[in-house]
SERO-4910 file (N, C-alpha, C, O; in steps of 0.05 Angstrom, whole numbers):
BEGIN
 pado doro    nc1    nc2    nc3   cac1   cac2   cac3    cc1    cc2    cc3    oc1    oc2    oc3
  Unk    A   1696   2236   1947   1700   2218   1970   1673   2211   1982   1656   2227   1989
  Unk    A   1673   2183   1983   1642   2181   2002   1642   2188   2025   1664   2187   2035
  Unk    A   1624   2195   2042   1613   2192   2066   1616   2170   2083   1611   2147   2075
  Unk    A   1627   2176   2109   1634   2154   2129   1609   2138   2129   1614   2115   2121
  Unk    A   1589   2142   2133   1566   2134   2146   1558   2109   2111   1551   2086   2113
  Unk    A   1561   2121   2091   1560   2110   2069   1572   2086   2062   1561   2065   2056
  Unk    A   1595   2091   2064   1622   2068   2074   1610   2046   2088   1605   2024   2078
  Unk    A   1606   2056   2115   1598   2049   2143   1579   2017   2129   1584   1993   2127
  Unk    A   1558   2034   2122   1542   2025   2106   1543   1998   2084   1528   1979   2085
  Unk    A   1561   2001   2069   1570   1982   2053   1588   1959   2058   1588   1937   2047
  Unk    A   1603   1969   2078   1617   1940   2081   1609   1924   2111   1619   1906   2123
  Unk    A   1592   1935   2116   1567   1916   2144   1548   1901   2116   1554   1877   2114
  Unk    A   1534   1907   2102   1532   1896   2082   1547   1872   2071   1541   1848   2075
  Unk    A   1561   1878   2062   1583   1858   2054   1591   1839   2064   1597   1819   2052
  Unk    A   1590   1844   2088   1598   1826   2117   1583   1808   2122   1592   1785   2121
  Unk    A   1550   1811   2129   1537   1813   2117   1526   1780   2108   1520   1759   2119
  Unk    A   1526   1795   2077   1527   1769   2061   1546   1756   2068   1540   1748   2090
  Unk    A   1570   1748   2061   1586   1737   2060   1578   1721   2081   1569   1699   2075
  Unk    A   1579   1731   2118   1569   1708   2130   1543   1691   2127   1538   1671   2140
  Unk    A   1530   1699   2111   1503   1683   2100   1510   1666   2086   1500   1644   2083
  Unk    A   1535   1677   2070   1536   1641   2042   1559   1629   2059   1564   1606   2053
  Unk    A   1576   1639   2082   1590   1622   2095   1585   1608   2121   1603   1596   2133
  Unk    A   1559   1608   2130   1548   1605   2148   1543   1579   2145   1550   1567   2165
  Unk    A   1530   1557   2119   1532   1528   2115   1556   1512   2123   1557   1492   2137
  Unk    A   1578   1527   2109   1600   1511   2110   1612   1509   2135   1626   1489   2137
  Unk    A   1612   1528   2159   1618   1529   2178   1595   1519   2199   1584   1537   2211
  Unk    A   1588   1492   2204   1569   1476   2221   1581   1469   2242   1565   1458   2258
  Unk    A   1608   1471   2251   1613   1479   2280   1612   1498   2289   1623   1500   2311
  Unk    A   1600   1520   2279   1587   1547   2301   1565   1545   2306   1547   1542   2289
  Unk    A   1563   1545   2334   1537   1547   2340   1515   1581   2335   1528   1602   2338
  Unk    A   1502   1583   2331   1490   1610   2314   1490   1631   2343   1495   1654   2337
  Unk    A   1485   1628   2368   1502   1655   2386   1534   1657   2381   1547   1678   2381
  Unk    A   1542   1636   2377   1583   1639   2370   1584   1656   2346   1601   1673   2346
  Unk    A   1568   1653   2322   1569   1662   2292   1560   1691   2299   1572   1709   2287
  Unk    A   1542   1699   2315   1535   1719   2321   1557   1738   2339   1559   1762   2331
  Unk    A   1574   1731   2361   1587   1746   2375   1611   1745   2351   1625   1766   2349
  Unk    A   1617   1724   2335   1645   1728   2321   1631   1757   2301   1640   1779   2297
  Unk    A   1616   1750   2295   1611   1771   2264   1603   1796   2272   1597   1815   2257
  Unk    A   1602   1796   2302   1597   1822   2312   1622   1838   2328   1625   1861   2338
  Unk    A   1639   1812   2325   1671   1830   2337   1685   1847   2300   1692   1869   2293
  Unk    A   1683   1826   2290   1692   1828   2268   1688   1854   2247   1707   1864   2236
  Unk    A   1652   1864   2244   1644   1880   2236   1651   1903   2253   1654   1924   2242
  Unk    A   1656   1902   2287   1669   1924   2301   1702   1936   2289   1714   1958   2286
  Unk    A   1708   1909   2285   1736   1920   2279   1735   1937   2248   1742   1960   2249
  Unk    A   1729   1928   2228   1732   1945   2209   1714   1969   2204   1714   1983   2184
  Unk    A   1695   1971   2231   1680   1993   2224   1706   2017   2240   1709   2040   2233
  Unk    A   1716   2007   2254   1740   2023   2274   1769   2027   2250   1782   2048   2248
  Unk    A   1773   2004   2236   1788   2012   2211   1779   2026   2198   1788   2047   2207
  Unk    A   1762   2033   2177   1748   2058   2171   1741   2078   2182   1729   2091   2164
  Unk    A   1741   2088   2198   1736   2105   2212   1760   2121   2219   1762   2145   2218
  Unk    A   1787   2091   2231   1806   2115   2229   1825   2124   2207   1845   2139   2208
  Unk    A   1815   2110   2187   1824   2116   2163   1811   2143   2150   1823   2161   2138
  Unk    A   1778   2143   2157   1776   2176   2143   1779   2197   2165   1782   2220   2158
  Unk    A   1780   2191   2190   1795   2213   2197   1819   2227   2212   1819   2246   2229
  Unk    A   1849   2204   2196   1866   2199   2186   1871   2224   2159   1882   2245   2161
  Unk    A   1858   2212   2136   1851   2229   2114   1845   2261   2104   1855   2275   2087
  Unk    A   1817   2263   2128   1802   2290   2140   1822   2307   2152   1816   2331   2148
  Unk    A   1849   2303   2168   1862   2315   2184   1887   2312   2158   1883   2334   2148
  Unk    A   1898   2307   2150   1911   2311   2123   1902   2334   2110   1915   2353   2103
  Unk    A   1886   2331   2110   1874   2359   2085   1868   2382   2096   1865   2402   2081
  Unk    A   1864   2383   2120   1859   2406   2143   1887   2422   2155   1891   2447   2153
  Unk    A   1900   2409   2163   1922   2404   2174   1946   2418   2170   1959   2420   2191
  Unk    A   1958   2431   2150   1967   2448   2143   1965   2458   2114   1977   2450   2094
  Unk    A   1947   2477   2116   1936   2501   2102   1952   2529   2093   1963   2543   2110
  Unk    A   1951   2536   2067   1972   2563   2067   1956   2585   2040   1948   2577   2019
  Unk    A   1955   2603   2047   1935   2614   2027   1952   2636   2001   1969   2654   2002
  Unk    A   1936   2625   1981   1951   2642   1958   1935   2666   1938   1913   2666   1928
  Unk    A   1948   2678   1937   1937   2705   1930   1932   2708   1898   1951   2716   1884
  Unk    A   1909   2702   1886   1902   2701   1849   1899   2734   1842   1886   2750   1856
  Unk    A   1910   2739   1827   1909   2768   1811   1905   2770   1781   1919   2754   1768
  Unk    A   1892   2784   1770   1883   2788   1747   1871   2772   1738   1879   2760   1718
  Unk    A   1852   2769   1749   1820   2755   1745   1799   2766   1726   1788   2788   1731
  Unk    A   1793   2755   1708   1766   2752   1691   1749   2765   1716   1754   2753   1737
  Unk    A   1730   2787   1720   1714   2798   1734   1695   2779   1732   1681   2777   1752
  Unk    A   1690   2764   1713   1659   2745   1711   1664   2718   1718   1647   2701   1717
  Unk    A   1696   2713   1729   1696   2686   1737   1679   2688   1770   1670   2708   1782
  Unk    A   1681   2657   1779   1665   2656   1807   1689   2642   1828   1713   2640   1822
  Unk    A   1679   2636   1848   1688   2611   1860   1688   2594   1855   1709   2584   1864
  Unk    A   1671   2571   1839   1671   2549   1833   1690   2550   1809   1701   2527   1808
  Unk    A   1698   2566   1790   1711   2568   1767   1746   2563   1778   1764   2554   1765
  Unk    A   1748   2572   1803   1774   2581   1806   1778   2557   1829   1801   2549   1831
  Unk    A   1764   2549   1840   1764   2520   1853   1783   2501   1837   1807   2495   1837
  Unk    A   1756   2493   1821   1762   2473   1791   1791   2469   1784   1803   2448   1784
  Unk    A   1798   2494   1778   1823   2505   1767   1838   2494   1768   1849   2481   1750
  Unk    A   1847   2499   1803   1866   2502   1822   1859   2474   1833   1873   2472   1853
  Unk    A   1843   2452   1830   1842   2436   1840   1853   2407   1820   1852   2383   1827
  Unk    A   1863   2415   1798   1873   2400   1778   1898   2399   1799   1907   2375   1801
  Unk    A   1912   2418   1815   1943   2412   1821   1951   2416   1853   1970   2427   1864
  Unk    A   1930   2402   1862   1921   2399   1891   1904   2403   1904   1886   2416   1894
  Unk    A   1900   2396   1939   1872   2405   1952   1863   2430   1960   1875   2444   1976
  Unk    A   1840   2438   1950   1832   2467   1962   1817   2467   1969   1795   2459   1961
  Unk    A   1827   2479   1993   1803   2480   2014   1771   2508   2012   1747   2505   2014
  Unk    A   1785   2527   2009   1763   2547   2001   1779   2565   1981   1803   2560   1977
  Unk    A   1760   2592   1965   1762   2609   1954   1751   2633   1963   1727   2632   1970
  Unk    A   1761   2653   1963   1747   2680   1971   1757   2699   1946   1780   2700   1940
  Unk    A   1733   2718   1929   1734   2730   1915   1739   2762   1928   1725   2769   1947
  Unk    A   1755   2776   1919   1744   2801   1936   1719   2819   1919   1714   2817   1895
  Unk    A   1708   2835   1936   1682   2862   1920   1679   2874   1928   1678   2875   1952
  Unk    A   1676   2898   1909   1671   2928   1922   1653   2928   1941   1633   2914   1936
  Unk    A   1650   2943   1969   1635   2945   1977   1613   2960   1975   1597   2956   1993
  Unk    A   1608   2974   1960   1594   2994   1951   1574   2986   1921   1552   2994   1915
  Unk    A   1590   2969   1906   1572   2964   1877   1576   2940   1880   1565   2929   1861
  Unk    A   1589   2921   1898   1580   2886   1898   1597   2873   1874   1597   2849   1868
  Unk    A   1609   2890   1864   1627   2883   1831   1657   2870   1845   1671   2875   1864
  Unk    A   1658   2850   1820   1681   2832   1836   1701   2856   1827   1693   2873   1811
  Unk    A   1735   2857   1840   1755   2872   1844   1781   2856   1821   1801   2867   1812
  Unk    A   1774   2832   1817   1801   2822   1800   1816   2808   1816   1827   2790   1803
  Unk    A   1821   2806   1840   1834   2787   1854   1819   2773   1870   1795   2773   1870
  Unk    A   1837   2755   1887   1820   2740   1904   1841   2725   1923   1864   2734   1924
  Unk    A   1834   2701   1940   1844   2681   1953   1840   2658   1958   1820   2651   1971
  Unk    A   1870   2632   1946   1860   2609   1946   1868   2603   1983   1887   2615   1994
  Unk    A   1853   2586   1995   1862   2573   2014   1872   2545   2002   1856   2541   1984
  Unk    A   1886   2529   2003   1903   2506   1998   1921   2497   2008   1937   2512   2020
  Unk    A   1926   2467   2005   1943   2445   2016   1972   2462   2013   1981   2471   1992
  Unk    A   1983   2463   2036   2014   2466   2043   2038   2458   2017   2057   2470   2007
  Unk    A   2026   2428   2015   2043   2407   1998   2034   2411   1971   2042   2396   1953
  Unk    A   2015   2432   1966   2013   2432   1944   2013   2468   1930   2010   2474   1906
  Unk    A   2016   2476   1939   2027   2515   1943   2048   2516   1916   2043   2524   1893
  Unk    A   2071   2506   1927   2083   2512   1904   2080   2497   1889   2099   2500   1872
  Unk    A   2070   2483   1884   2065   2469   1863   2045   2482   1841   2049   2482   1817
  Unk    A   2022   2494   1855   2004   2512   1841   2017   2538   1835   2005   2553   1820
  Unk    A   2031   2543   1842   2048   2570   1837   2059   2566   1812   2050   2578   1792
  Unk    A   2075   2551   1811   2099   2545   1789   2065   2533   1763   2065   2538   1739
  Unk    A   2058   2529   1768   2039   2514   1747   2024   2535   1728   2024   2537   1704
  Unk    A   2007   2554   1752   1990   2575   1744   1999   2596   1745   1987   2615   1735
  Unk    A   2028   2599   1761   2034   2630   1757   2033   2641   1724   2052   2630   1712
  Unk    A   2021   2655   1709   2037   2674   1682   2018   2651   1671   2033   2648   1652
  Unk    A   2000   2635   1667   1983   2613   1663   1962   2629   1643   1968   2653   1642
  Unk    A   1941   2624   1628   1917   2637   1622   1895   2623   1624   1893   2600   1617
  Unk    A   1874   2640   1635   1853   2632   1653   1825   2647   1646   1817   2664   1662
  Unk    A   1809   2639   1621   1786   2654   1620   1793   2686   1607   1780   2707   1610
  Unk    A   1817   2681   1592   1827   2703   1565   1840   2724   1589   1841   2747   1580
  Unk    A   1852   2722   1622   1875   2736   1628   1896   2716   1637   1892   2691   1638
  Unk    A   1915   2726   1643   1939   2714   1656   1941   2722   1683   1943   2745   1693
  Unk    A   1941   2702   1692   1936   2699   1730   1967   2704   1733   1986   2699   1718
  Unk    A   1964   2717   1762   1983   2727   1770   1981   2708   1806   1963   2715   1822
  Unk    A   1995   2693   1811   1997   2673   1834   2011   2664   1850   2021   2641   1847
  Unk    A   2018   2678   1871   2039   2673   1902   2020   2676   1912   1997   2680   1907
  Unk    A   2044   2669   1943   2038   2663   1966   2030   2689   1975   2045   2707   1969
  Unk    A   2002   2695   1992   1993   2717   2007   2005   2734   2028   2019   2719   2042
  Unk    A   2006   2753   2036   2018   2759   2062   2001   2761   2081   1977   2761   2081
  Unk    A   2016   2762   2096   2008   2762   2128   1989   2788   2130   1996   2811   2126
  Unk    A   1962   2781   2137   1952   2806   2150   1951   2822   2168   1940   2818   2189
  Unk    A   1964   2845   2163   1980   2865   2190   1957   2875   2211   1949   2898   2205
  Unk    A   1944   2864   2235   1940   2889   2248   1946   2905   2261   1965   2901   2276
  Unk    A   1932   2933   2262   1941   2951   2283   1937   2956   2309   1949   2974   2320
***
């Protein structure tokens, strides 16, 4: 996904030109009128984009549910299990667990991911094979404190 500011960027551009090669044909504007129109105009769709990405941004944030990966390749990473899991919806982060003591990954981990897309990654990758094991994949529990 691009960047707002990128976006932002390209279609002020666009705008832009366009009033440059349409600027002949239109000889009843006077050039302060061409100026306040193309500056309402470029307001408005910079305000359409804008609330379209974050529209988008709050979609993907918005409701979050985290699932619990088991029997993990010790040498996979985060980015490996991202990837993965991102063929069958949005994920938001990964956390590997490790010993605390020797820094060696433990075999499981945790996806954070899209609500709307949970079980969907469940049913897909549960019993799945993944880097020569078979992942083991539900929903996490609740962390108890005392």
């Amino acid at each position: 996904m691009k960047s707002p500011n990128i976006t932002s960027y390209v279609l002020i551009a666009i705008i832009a030109i366009a009033g440059f090669f349409a600027l002949p044909f239109l000889s009843f504007l006077t050039v302060p009128t061409a100026f306040v129109a193309g500056t309402i105009i470029t307001g408005i769709v910079m305000l359409l984009v804008k609330s379209s990405d974050t529209q988008q941004d709050s979609t993907n944030n918005d409701e979050l549910t985290t699932l619990y990966i088991g029997n993990l390749n010790y040498k996979v990473n985060e980015n490996n299990i991202k990837l993965h899991f991102e063929k069958y919806g949005y994920v938001d982060s990964v956390r590997l667990m490790k010993d605390r003591k020797t820094g060696r990954r433990k075999g499981f981990g945790f996806v954070e991911v899209s609500a709307n897309s949970a079980d969907k990654m469940i049913k897909k990758l549960n019993d799945s094979t993944f880097e020569e094991r078979t992942l083991r994949v539900r929903l996490a529990k609740e962390k108890v404190e005392d």
